[in-house]
C-alpha positions as CSV (number, residue, x, y, z in Angstrom):
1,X,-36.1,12.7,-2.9
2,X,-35.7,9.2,-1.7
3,X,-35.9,6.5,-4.6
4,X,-38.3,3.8,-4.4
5,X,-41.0,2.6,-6.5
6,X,-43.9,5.2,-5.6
7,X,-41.4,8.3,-6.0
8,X,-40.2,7.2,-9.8
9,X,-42.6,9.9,-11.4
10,X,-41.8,12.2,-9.7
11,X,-37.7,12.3,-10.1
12,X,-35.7,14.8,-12.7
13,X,-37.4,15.0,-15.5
14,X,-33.1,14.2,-16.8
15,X,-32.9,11.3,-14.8
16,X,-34.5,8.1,-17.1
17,X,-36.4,5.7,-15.5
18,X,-37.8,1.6,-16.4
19,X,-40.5,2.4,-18.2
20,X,-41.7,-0.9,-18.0
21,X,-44.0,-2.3,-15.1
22,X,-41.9,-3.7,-12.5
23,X,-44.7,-5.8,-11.0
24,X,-44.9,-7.7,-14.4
25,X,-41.1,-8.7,-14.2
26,X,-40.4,-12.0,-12.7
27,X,-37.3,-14.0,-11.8
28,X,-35.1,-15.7,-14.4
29,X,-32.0,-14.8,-13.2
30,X,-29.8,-15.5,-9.5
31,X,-26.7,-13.4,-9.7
32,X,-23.9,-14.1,-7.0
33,X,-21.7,-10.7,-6.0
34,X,-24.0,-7.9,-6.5
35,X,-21.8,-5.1,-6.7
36,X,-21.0,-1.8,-8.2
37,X,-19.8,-3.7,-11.6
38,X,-22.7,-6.1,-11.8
39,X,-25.4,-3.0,-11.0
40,X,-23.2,-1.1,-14.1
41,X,-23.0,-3.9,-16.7
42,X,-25.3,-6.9,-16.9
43,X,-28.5,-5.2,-14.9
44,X,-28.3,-2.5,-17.0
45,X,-28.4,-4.8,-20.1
46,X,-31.1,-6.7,-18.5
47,X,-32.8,-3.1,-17.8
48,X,-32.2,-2.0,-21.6
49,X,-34.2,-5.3,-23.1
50,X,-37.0,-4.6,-20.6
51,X,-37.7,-0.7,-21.6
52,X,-38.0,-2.1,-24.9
53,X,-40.5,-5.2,-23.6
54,X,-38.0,-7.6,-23.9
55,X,-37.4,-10.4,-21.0
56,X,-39.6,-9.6,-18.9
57,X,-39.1,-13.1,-17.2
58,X,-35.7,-12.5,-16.8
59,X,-35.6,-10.3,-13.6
60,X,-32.4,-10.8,-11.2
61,X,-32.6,-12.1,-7.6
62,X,-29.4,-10.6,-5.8
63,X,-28.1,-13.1,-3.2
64,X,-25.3,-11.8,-0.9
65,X,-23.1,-14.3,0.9
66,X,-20.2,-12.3,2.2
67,X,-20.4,-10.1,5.5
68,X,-20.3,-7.1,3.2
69,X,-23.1,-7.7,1.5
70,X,-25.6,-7.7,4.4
71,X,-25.4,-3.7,3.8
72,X,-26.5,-4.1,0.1
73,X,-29.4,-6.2,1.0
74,X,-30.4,-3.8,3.5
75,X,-29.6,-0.4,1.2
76,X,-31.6,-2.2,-2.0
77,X,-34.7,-2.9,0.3
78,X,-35.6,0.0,1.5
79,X,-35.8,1.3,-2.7
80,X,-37.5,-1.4,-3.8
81,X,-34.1,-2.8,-5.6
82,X,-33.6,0.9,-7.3
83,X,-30.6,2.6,-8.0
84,X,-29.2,5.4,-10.2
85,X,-26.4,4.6,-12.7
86,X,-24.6,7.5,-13.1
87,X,-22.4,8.2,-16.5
88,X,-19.8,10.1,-16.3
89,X,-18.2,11.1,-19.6
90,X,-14.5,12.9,-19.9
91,X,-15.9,16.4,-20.0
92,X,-17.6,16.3,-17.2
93,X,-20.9,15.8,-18.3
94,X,-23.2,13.7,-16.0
95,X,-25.9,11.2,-17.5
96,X,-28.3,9.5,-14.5
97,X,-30.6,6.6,-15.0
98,X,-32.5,4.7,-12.4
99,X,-32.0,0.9,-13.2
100,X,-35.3,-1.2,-11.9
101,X,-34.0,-5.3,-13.7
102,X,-32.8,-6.5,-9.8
103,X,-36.6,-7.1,-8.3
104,X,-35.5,-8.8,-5.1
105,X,-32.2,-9.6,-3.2
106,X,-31.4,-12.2,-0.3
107,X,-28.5,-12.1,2.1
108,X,-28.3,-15.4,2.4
109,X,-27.4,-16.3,5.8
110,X,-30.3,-14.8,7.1
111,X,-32.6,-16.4,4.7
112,X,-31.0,-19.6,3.2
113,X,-34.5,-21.8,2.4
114,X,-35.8,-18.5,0.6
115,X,-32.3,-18.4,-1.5
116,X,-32.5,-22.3,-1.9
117,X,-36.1,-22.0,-3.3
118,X,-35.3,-19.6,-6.1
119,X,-32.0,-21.3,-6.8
120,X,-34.2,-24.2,-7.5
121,X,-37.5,-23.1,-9.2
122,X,-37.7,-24.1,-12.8
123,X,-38.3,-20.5,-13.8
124,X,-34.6,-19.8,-12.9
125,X,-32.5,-20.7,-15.8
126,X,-29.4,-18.7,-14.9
127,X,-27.1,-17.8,-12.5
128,X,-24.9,-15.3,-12.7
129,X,-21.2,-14.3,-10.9
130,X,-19.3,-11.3,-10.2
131,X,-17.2,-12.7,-7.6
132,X,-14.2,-10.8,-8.3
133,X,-10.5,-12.6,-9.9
134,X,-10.0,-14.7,-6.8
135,X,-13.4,-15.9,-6.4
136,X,-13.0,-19.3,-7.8
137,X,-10.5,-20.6,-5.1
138,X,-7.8,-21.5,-8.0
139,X,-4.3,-22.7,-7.6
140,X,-2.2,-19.6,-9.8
141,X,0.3,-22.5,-9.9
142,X,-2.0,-25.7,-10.8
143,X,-4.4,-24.2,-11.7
144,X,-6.7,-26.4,-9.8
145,X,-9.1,-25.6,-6.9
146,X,-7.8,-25.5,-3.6
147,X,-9.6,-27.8,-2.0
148,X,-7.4,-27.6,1.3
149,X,-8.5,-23.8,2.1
150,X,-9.7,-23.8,5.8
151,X,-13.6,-22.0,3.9
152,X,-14.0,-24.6,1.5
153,X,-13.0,-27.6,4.2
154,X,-15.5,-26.3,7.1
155,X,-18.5,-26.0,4.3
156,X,-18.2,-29.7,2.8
157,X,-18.3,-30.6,6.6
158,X,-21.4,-28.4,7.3
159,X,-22.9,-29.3,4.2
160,X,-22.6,-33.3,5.1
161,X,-23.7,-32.7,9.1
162,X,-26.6,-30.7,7.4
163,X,-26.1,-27.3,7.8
164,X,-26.9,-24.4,5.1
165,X,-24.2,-23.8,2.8
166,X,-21.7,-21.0,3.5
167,X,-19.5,-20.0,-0.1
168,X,-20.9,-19.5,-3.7
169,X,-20.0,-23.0,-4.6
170,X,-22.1,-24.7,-1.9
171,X,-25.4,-22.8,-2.9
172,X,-24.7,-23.8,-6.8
173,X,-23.5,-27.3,-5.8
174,X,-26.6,-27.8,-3.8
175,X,-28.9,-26.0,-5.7
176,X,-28.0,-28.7,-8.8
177,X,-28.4,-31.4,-6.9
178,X,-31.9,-30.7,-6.0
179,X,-32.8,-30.0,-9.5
180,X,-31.1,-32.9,-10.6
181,X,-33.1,-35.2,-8.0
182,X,-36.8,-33.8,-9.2
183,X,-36.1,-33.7,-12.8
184,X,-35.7,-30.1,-13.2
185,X,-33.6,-28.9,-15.9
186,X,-29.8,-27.6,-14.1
187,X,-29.2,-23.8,-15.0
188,X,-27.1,-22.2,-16.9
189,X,-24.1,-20.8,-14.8
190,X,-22.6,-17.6,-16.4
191,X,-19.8,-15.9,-14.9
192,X,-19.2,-12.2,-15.4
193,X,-15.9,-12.1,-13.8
194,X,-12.5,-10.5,-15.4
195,X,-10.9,-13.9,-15.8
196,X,-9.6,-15.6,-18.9
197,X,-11.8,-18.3,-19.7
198,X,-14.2,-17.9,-16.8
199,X,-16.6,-19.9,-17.8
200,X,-14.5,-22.4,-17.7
201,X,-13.0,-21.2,-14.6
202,X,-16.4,-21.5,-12.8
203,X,-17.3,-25.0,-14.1
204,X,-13.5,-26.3,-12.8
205,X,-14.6,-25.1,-9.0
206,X,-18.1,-25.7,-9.0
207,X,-17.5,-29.5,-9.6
208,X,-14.1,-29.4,-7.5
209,X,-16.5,-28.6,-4.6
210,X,-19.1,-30.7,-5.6
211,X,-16.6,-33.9,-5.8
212,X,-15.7,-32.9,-2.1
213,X,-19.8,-33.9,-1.8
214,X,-20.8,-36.6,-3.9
215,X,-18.4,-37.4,-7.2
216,X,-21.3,-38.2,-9.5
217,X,-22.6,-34.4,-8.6
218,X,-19.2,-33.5,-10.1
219,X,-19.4,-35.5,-13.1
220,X,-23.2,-34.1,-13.8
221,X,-22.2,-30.9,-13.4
222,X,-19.0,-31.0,-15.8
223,X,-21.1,-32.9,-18.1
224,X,-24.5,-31.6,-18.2
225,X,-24.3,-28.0,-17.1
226,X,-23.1,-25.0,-19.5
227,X,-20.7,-22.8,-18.3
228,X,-20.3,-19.5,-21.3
229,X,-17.5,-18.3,-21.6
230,X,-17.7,-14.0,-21.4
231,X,-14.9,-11.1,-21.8
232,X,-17.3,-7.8,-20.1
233,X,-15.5,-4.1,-19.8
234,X,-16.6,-1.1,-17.6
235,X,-14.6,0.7,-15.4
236,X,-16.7,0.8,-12.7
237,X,-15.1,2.3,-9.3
238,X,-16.2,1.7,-6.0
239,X,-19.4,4.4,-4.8
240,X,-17.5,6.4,-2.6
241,X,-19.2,9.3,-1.0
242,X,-18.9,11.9,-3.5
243,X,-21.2,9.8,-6.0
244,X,-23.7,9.7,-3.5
245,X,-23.6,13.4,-3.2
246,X,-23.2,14.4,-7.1
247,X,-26.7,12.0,-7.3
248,X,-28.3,14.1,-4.7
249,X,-27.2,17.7,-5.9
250,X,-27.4,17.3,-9.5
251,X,-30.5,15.3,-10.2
252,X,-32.3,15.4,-6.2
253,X,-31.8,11.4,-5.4
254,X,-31.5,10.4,-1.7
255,X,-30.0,7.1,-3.2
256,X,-27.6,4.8,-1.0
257,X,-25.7,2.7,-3.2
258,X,-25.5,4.5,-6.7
259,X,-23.0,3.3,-9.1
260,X,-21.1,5.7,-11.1
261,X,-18.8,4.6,-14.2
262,X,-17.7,5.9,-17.5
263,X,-20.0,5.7,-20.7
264,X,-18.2,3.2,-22.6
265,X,-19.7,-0.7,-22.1
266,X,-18.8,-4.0,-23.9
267,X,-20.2,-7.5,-23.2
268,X,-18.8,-10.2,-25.5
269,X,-20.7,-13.6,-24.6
270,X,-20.2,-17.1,-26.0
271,X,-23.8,-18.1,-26.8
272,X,-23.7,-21.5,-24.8
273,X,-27.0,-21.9,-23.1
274,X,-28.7,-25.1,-21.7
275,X,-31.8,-25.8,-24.2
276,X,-30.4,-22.2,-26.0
277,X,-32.8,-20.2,-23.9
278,X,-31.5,-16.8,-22.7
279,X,-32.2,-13.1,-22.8
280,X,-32.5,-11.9,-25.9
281,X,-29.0,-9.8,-25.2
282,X,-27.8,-9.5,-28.9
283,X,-30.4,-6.6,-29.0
284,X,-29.0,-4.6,-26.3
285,X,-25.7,-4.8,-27.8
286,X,-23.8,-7.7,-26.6
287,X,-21.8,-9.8,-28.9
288,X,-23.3,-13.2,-28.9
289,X,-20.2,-15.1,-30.5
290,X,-18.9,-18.8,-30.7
291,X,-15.2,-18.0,-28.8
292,X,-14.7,-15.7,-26.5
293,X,-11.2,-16.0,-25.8
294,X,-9.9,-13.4,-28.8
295,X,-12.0,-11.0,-26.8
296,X,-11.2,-11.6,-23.7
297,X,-7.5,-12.2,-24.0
298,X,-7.2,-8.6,-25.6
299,X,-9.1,-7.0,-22.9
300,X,-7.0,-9.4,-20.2
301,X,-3.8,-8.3,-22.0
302,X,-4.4,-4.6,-23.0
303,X,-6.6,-3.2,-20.4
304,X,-6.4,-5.2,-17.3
305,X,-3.0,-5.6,-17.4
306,X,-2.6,-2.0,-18.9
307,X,-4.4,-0.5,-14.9
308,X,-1.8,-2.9,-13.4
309,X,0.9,-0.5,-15.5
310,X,0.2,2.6,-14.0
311,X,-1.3,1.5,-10.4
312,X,2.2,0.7,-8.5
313,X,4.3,3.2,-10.5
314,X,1.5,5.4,-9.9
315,X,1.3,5.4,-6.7
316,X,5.3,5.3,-6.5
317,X,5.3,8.5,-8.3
318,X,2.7,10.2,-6.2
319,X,-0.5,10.1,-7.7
320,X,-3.7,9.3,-6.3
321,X,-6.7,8.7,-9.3
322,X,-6.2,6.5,-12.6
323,X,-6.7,10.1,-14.8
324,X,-3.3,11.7,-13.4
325,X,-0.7,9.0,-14.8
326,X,-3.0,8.3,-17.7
327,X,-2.7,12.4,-18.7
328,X,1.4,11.8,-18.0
329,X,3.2,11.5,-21.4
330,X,6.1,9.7,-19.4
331,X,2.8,6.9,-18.5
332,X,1.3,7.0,-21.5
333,X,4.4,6.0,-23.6
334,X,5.3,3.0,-21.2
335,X,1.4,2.0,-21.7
336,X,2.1,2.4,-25.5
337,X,5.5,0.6,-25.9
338,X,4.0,-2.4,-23.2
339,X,0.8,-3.2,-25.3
340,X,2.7,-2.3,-29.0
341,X,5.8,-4.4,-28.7
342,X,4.9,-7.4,-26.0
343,X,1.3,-7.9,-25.4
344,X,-0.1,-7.3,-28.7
345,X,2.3,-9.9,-30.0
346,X,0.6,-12.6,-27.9
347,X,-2.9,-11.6,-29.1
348,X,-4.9,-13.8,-31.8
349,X,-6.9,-11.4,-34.9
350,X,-10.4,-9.9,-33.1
351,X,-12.9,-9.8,-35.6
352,X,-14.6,-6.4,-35.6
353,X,-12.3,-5.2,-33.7
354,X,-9.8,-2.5,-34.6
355,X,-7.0,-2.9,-31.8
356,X,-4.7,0.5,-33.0
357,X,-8.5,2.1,-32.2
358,X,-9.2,0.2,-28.8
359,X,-5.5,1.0,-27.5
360,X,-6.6,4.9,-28.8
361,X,-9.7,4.4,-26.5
362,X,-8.1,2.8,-23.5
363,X,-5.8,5.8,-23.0
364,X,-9.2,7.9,-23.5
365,X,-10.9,5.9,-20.7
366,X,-8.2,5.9,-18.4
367,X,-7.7,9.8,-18.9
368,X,-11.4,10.5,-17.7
369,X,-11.1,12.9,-14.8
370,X,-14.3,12.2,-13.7
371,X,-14.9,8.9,-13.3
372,X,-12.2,9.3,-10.5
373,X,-11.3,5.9,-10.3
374,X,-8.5,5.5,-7.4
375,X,-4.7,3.6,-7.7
376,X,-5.2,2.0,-4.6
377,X,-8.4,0.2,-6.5
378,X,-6.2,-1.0,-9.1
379,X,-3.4,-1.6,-7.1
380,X,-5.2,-4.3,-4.9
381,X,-5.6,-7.2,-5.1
382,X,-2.4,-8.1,-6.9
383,X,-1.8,-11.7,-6.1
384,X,-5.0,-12.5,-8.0
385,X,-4.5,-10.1,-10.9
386,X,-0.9,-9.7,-12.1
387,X,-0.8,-13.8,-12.2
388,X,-3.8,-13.5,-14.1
389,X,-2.8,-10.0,-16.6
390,X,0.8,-9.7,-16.8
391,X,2.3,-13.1,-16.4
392,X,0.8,-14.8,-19.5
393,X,2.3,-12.2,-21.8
394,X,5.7,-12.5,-20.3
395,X,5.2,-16.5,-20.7
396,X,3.9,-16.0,-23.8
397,X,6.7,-14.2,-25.7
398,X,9.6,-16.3,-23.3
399,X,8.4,-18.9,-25.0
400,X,9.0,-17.1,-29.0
401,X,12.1,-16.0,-27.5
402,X,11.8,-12.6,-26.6
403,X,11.5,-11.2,-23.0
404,X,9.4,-8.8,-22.0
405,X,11.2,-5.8,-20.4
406,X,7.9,-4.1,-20.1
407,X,5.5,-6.1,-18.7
408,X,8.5,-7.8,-16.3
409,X,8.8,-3.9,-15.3
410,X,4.8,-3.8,-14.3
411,X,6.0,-7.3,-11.9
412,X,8.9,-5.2,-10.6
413,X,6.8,-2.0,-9.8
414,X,4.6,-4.5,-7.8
415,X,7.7,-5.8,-6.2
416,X,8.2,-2.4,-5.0
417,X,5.0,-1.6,-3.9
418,X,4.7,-5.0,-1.6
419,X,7.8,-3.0,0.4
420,X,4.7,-1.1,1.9
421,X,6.9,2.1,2.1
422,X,6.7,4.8,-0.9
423,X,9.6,7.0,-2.3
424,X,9.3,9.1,0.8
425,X,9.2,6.9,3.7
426,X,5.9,6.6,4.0
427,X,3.9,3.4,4.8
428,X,1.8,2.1,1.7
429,X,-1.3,0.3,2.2
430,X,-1.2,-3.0,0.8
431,X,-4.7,-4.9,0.3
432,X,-4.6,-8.4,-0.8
433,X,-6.3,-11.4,-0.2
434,X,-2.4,-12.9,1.0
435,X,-1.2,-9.4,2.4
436,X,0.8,-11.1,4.9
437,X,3.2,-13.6,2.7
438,X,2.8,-10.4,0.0
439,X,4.8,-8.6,2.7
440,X,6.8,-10.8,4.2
441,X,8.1,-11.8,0.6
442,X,8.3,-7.7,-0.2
443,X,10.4,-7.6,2.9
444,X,12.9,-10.3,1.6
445,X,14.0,-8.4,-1.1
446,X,16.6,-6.5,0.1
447,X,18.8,-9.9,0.3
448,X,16.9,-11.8,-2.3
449,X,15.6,-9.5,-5.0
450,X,13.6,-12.7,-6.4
451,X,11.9,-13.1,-3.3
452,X,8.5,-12.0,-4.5
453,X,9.0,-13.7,-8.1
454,X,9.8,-17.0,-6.6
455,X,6.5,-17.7,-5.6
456,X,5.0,-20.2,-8.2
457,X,1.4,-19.7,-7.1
458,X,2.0,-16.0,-8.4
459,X,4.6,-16.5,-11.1
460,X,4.9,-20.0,-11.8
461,X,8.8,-21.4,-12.4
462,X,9.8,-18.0,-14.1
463,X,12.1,-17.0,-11.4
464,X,13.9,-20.3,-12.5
465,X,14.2,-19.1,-16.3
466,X,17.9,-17.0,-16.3
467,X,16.1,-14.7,-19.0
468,X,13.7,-13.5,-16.7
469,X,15.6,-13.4,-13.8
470,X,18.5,-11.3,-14.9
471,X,16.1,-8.1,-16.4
472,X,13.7,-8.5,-13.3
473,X,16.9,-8.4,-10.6
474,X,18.4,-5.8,-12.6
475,X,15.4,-3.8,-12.9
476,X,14.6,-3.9,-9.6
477,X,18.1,-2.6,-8.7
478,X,17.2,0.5,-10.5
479,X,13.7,1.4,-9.3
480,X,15.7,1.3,-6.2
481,X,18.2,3.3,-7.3
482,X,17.2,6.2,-9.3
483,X,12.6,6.2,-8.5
484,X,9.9,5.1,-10.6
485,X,9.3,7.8,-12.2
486,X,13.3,7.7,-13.5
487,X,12.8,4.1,-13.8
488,X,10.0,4.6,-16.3
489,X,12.5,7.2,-18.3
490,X,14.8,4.8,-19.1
491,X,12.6,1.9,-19.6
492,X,11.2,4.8,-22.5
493,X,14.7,5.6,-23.5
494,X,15.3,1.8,-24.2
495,X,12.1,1.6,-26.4
């Protein structure tokens, strides 16, 4: 049955449904990056308030601004902005709900007065991002924005000949200035993204691009605009095809762009919001808190760096889906040892939370066959997310004196990987935002096995610290030499 908004009562009696009346919802939310994780985590909350007829004037306007995202405008259309958000627990059990909080979406090159008008009514009082790790155009190295890359140059030039903007920080840039110029109170800009300090993150570029306007723009919007920090968790994979069957033979929904993920959620949210007004999201379960970064650096640190763990050695070692070397003892002990003796010795108290438990559950999570998540997911993107996952800890305890064989062995597995050719000779696909110096640097290695670590934007000066250097040389030598799965066998041993 295809979803839309007539064909709701007649779905599944299993599947649940808003049962709330959608025409009553109105915008109070734009969210940038409307993707499988957004559609899983913060609509859903959004979704939970309103079947309990809470925020109703909190709907989301999706706007799309990437190529890509021209095919979720057009799949969300044609079902009124529906989808199903399928659970999928570790036995196999299958939980569907249709999710009706996203009431209209814009791709925004093809309608850019119609994105520019909600971005700037007064009844939208956030915007939202999932823009992905290296969304925010930072500097691994300085840290700053790069305000020299070729996107970022051409839209301050289109923006000051008068064209429409192009990138995420052009619509919010512009968007402020508007409401800046007719009195209207500036938005609250909340980032979603799996960064540390993102909030932060997001207020750094927004007014780097805006100084590349008009500095005073830059100076309102690091002045007078709030930025919350967030730490959010759900592994959400990309919808591959198989999801859009299991929604159609299990519960009889012709849905394009379902989302599947596992059952466990967490939103953590520093409650930081111009004038305080928000969502009531405390009463669907997020933790409104005053600092975030407890949170988020043991999510950063445990999880995100614990799917960097198994994704290159994974792949190394043959497998294909997150659940196979999360089922290995021989992974599971490396995951173990990594968070146990390094990165939970960079890690602040978490109130409430019980880490020996969440390590318990992370194994759990990654070990849930069904929610098939792949290692070429995890393993992507590398150049935005070790930097941002493994490198702190290794900094971290460098700096107490101790050196982190472990997490220097996740670097090295990556080293590997960016050879682009596996255990057997066979090429690897490597996708990355800077595949080609990622390769070029993995092809180096062979005469300088601190070709990949000497590039500061992705490990600062480390390759310069003798401490480092010698275990990372060294271990790379022996993936070489004996495999990754032997590798990981004696890094055990060692424990």
């Amino acid at each position: 049955m295809p979803l839309t908004q007539k064909t709701l009562s007649h779905l599944d009696e299993r599947v649940a449904r808003p049962g709330y009346d959608r025409s009553e919802v109105t915008v109070g939310i734009v969210h940038f990056g409307v993707g499988g994780f957004h559609r899983a985590h913060q609509a859903m909350y959004l979704d939970t308030l309103m079947n309990s007829g809470r925020a109703m004037d909190w709907g989301i306007f999706g706007v799309g601004v990437m190529p890509p995202d021209k095919a979720m405008a057009d799949a969300l259309s044609k079902q009124d902005h529906l989808y199903t958000l399928m659970l999928k627990d570790g036995h196999g059990n299958l939980d569907a709900r249709v999710i009706g909080s996203i009431v209209d979406y814009a791709y925004a090159p093809d309608e850019p007065q119609r994105v520019l008008d909600v971005l700037t009514a007064p009844s939208t009082r956030i915007v939202s991002l999932t823009v992905t790790e290296g969304g925010y155009n930072i500097d691994n190295t300085t840290g700053a924005f790069d305000v020299d890359n070729p996107v970022i140059t051409a839209d301050v030039a289109g923006l000051a000949e008068g064209k429409v903007p192009v990138t995420m920080y052009a619509w919010v840039a512009q968007a402020l200035q508007i409401r800046r110029e007719r009195g209207i109170e500036p938005f609250t800009v909340m980032s979603c993204d799996n960064i540390q300090s993102n909030g932060d993150v997001a207020r750094s570029s927004i007014a780097a691009f805006a100084g590349l306007v008009d500095p005073d723009l830059a100076q309102y919007i690091r002045t007078e605009v709030l930025f919350p920090n967030a730490m959010v968790d759900r592994i959400t994979p990309v919808t591959t095809p198989d999801v859009i069957e299991a929604v159609s033979d299990v519960f009889g929904i012709d849905d394009a762009w379902p989302v599947a993920c596992e059952p466990f959620t967490q939103w953590v949210l520093q409650d930081s919001f111009q004038s305080g007004v928000r969502p009531p999201f405390e009463e669907a379960g997020v933790q409104m808190v005053a600092d975030v970064e407890p949170y988020e650096l043991m999510k950063l640190r445990l999880l995100n760096a614990g799917h960097q763990a198994i994704a290159y050695a994974g792949h190394l070692c043959g497998y294909t889906y997150a659940h196979e070397p999360s089922s290995d003892p021989l992974f599971v002990q490396f995951l173990r040892d990594y968070w146990n003796h390094e990165a939970r010795l960079t890690l602040a108290p978490v109130e409430g939370i019980d880490v020996d438990e969440y390590c318990d559950t992370l194994i759990e999570r990654f070990a849930n066959p069904e929610v098939r998540d792949t290692i070429a997911r995890l393993a992507s993107y590398a150049s935005d997310r070790i930097p941002k996952f493994v490198v702190p800890v290794i900094r971290a305890n460098l700096a107490n004196g101790l050196v982190s064989t472990r997490a220097i062995a996740i670097a090295v597995t990556w080293a590997r990987y960016a050879e682009a050719i596996d255990e057997q000779g066979q090429p690897i696909t490597v996708v990355d935002v800077e595949k080609d110096e990622v390769l070029a640097r993995g092809a180096q290695q062979k005469d300088d096995p601190l070709a990949l670590a000497r590039s500061t934007r992705w490990f600062g000066d480390l390759a310069d610290d003798p401490r480092f250097a010698e275990v990372y040389t060294a271990q790379l030598a022996l993936i070489h030499e004996v495999g990754a799965r032997e590798f990981l066998s004696i890094l055990n041993k060692s424990a």
